[in-house]
C-alpha positions, 0 to 999 in steps of 0.5 A: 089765541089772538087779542080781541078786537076790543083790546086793540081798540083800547091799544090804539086809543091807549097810543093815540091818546098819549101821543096827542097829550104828550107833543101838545104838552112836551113844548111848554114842559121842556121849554121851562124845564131845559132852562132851569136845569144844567146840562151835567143834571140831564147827562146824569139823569140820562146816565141813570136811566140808561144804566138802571133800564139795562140792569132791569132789563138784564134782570128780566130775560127769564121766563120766571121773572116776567110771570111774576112781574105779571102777576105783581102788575097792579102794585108796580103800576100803582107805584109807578104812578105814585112816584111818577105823579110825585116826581113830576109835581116835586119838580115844579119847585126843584127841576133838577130832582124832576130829572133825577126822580123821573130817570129812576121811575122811568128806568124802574117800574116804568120798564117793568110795566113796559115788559109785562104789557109786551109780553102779553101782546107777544104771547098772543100775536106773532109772525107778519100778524105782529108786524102788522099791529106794531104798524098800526099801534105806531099809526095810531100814535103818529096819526092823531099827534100830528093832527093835534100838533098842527092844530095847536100850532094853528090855534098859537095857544101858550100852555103854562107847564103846571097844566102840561104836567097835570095833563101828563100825570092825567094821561099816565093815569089812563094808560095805567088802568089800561096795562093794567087791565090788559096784563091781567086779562091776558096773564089769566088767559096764559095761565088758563092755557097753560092748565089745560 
Protein backbone atom coordinates (compact mmCIF):
# COMPACT_ATOMS: atom_id res chain seq x y z
CA UNK A 1 0.00 0.00 0.00
CA UNK A 2 1.41 3.44 -0.97
CA UNK A 3 0.27 7.24 0.50
CA UNK A 4 -2.71 8.60 -1.46
CA UNK A 5 -2.03 11.50 -3.75
CA UNK A 6 -3.83 13.65 -1.27
CA UNK A 7 -1.66 13.18 1.48
CA UNK A 8 1.29 13.95 -0.43
CA UNK A 9 -0.14 17.09 -1.20
CA UNK A 10 -1.17 17.81 2.47
CA UNK A 11 3.03 16.71 3.09
CA UNK A 12 4.28 19.00 0.80
CA UNK A 13 1.92 22.10 1.72
CA UNK A 14 2.72 20.76 5.78
CA UNK A 15 6.70 21.35 4.26
CA UNK A 16 6.28 24.32 2.40
CA UNK A 17 4.20 25.98 4.62
CA UNK A 18 6.44 25.95 7.52
CA UNK A 19 9.54 26.74 5.77
CA UNK A 20 8.14 29.72 4.35
CA UNK A 21 6.89 30.98 8.32
CA UNK A 22 9.95 29.95 9.59
CA UNK A 23 12.76 31.74 7.53
CA UNK A 24 10.21 34.94 7.09
CA UNK A 25 9.94 34.55 10.96
CA UNK A 26 13.72 33.12 12.50
CA UNK A 27 15.64 36.75 11.45
CA UNK A 28 13.25 38.88 13.98
CA UNK A 29 13.13 35.73 16.22
CA UNK A 30 17.16 35.22 16.62
CA UNK A 31 17.98 38.52 16.31
CA UNK A 32 16.14 39.90 19.68
CA UNK A 33 16.62 36.45 21.40
CA UNK A 34 20.63 35.60 20.65
CA UNK A 35 20.96 39.26 22.06
CA UNK A 36 19.30 38.63 25.42
CA UNK A 37 20.88 35.45 25.98
CA UNK A 38 24.74 34.33 27.04
CA UNK A 39 26.45 32.10 25.01
CA UNK A 40 26.77 29.27 28.25
CA UNK A 41 22.64 29.35 28.05
CA UNK A 42 22.61 28.12 24.19
CA UNK A 43 25.42 25.63 24.73
CA UNK A 44 23.47 24.12 27.37
CA UNK A 45 20.45 24.28 25.90
CA UNK A 46 22.27 22.52 22.86
CA UNK A 47 23.47 20.22 25.64
CA UNK A 48 20.06 19.06 26.47
CA UNK A 49 18.54 18.80 23.45
CA UNK A 50 21.35 16.64 22.18
CA UNK A 51 21.32 14.66 25.15
CA UNK A 52 17.60 14.06 25.57
CA UNK A 53 16.99 13.22 21.56
CA UNK A 54 19.69 10.54 21.69
CA UNK A 55 18.01 9.01 24.90
CA UNK A 56 14.67 9.14 23.22
CA UNK A 57 15.77 8.03 20.20
CA UNK A 58 17.67 5.21 21.89
CA UNK A 59 14.33 4.60 23.51
CA UNK A 60 12.56 4.33 20.20
CA UNK A 61 14.31 1.41 18.08
CA UNK A 62 12.01 -1.19 19.00
CA UNK A 63 8.89 -2.18 16.99
CA UNK A 64 6.65 -1.95 20.23
CA UNK A 65 7.62 1.48 21.45
CA UNK A 66 6.73 3.13 17.95
CA UNK A 67 3.30 1.10 17.86
CA UNK A 68 2.65 2.71 20.90
CA UNK A 69 3.79 6.06 20.45
CA UNK A 70 1.66 5.82 17.33
CA UNK A 71 -1.29 4.82 18.93
CA UNK A 72 -0.79 7.57 21.87
CA UNK A 73 0.02 10.24 18.94
CA UNK A 74 -2.80 12.80 19.88
CA UNK A 75 -1.99 13.28 23.44
CA UNK A 76 1.85 13.66 22.36
CA UNK A 77 0.89 16.37 19.95
CA UNK A 78 -1.23 18.10 22.09
CA UNK A 79 1.36 18.39 24.84
CA UNK A 80 3.91 19.15 22.51
CA UNK A 81 2.18 22.01 21.37
CA UNK A 82 1.02 23.08 24.67
CA UNK A 83 4.68 23.24 26.05
CA UNK A 84 5.81 24.49 22.75
CA UNK A 85 3.07 27.44 22.65
CA UNK A 86 3.85 28.07 26.65
CA UNK A 87 7.83 28.02 26.17
CA UNK A 88 7.88 30.26 23.16
CA UNK A 89 5.25 32.90 25.09
CA UNK A 90 7.48 32.41 28.55
CA UNK A 91 9.96 33.56 26.95
CA UNK A 92 8.90 36.63 25.65
CA UNK A 93 9.64 37.88 29.32
CA UNK A 94 12.50 35.20 30.16
CA UNK A 95 15.01 34.06 26.90
CA UNK A 96 16.84 32.07 28.83
CA UNK A 97 13.71 29.78 30.08
CA UNK A 98 12.78 29.99 26.06
CA UNK A 99 15.95 28.18 25.30
CA UNK A 100 15.78 25.82 28.00
CA UNK A 101 12.06 24.95 27.68
CA UNK A 102 12.06 24.59 23.96
CA UNK A 103 15.38 22.36 24.20
CA UNK A 104 13.30 20.02 26.02
CA UNK A 105 10.17 20.23 23.91
CA UNK A 106 11.81 19.82 21.01
CA UNK A 107 14.12 16.76 22.04
CA UNK A 108 11.02 15.32 23.98
CA UNK A 109 7.58 15.11 22.22
CA UNK A 110 8.78 16.81 19.32
CA UNK A 111 10.99 13.71 18.52
CA UNK A 112 8.46 11.45 19.40
CA UNK A 113 6.10 12.98 16.68
CA UNK A 114 8.86 13.11 14.18
CA UNK A 115 9.41 9.10 14.81
CA UNK A 116 5.40 8.08 14.54
CA UNK A 117 4.90 10.84 11.06
CA UNK A 118 8.32 8.90 9.44
CA UNK A 119 7.40 5.72 10.64
CA UNK A 120 4.34 5.68 8.68
CA UNK A 121 5.65 7.35 5.61
CA UNK A 122 8.50 4.40 5.71
CA UNK A 123 5.99 1.62 6.01
CA UNK A 124 4.23 2.67 3.03
CA UNK A 125 6.94 3.88 0.63
CA UNK A 126 10.48 2.45 0.21
CA UNK A 127 13.15 1.86 -2.17
CA UNK A 128 14.00 4.61 -5.16
CA UNK A 129 10.04 5.62 -4.36
CA UNK A 130 11.31 7.11 -0.90
CA UNK A 131 14.09 8.81 -2.29
CA UNK A 132 12.20 10.36 -4.59
CA UNK A 133 9.28 11.70 -1.96
CA UNK A 134 12.02 12.63 0.43
CA UNK A 135 13.39 14.78 -2.74
CA UNK A 136 10.41 16.26 -3.55
CA UNK A 137 9.22 16.75 0.30
CA UNK A 138 12.59 19.03 0.71
CA UNK A 139 11.87 20.98 -2.79
CA UNK A 140 8.57 21.72 -1.52
CA UNK A 141 10.53 23.22 1.58
CA UNK A 142 13.24 24.99 -0.05
CA UNK A 143 11.38 26.05 -3.22
CA UNK A 144 8.63 28.17 -1.54
CA UNK A 145 11.11 29.73 1.28
CA UNK A 146 13.45 31.12 -0.93
CA UNK A 147 10.63 32.65 -2.90
CA UNK A 148 9.19 34.24 0.22
CA UNK A 149 12.62 35.21 1.81
CA UNK A 150 13.66 37.09 -1.36
CA UNK A 151 10.26 38.71 -1.33
CA UNK A 152 10.61 39.68 2.39
CA UNK A 153 14.01 41.13 1.58
CA UNK A 154 12.37 42.92 -1.47
CA UNK A 155 9.70 44.44 0.35
CA UNK A 156 12.61 45.64 3.77
CA UNK A 157 9.60 44.70 6.18
CA UNK A 158 10.94 44.70 10.35
CA UNK A 159 8.78 41.77 12.04
CA UNK A 160 8.41 42.54 15.70
CA UNK A 161 9.44 39.01 17.13
CA UNK A 162 6.01 38.96 19.34
CA UNK A 163 4.27 38.31 15.84
CA UNK A 164 7.03 36.00 14.62
CA UNK A 165 6.50 33.52 17.76
CA UNK A 166 2.63 34.10 17.11
CA UNK A 167 3.36 33.07 13.43
CA UNK A 168 5.29 30.17 14.47
CA UNK A 169 3.01 28.60 17.24
CA UNK A 170 0.41 29.45 14.59
CA UNK A 171 2.46 27.10 11.85
CA UNK A 172 3.08 24.56 14.61
CA UNK A 173 -0.44 24.21 15.27
CA UNK A 174 -1.27 23.16 11.50
CA UNK A 175 1.54 21.03 11.36
CA UNK A 176 -0.01 19.19 14.54
CA UNK A 177 -3.32 18.52 13.21
CA UNK A 178 -1.70 17.41 9.86
CA UNK A 179 0.75 14.52 11.65
CA UNK A 180 -2.03 13.91 13.54
CA UNK A 181 -4.25 13.09 10.75
CA UNK A 182 -1.57 11.15 8.96
CA UNK A 183 -0.07 8.70 11.88
CA UNK A 184 -3.73 8.06 12.52
CA UNK A 185 -4.76 7.46 8.84
CA UNK A 186 -1.74 5.20 8.15
CA UNK A 187 -1.39 3.71 11.73
CA UNK A 188 -5.20 2.28 11.11
CA UNK A 189 -4.32 1.06 7.58
CA UNK A 190 -0.88 -0.85 9.45
CA UNK A 191 -3.28 -2.18 11.75
CA UNK A 192 -6.13 -3.35 9.20
CA UNK A 193 -2.92 -5.04 7.23
CA UNK A 194 -1.72 -6.67 9.93
CA UNK A 195 -5.16 -8.43 10.46
CA UNK A 196 -5.81 -9.72 7.32
Amino acid sequence: MTISKNDIRIRYLVEASTAVVICITNPAIKTYFFSHVSQQILAFSNLIEIGLSALIMTGAISDNVISKIKSYITPIIVVDLCLYISASLMGLDNPDIRFILLAIVNSTTGTVAFVAVKDCVNLHVSGRELTVLQNKLLIAAQLPSFIALAIFMFIDMDMHVDIAIYCQCAIFCFIGVADIYFVKKYGKKEKEEEEE
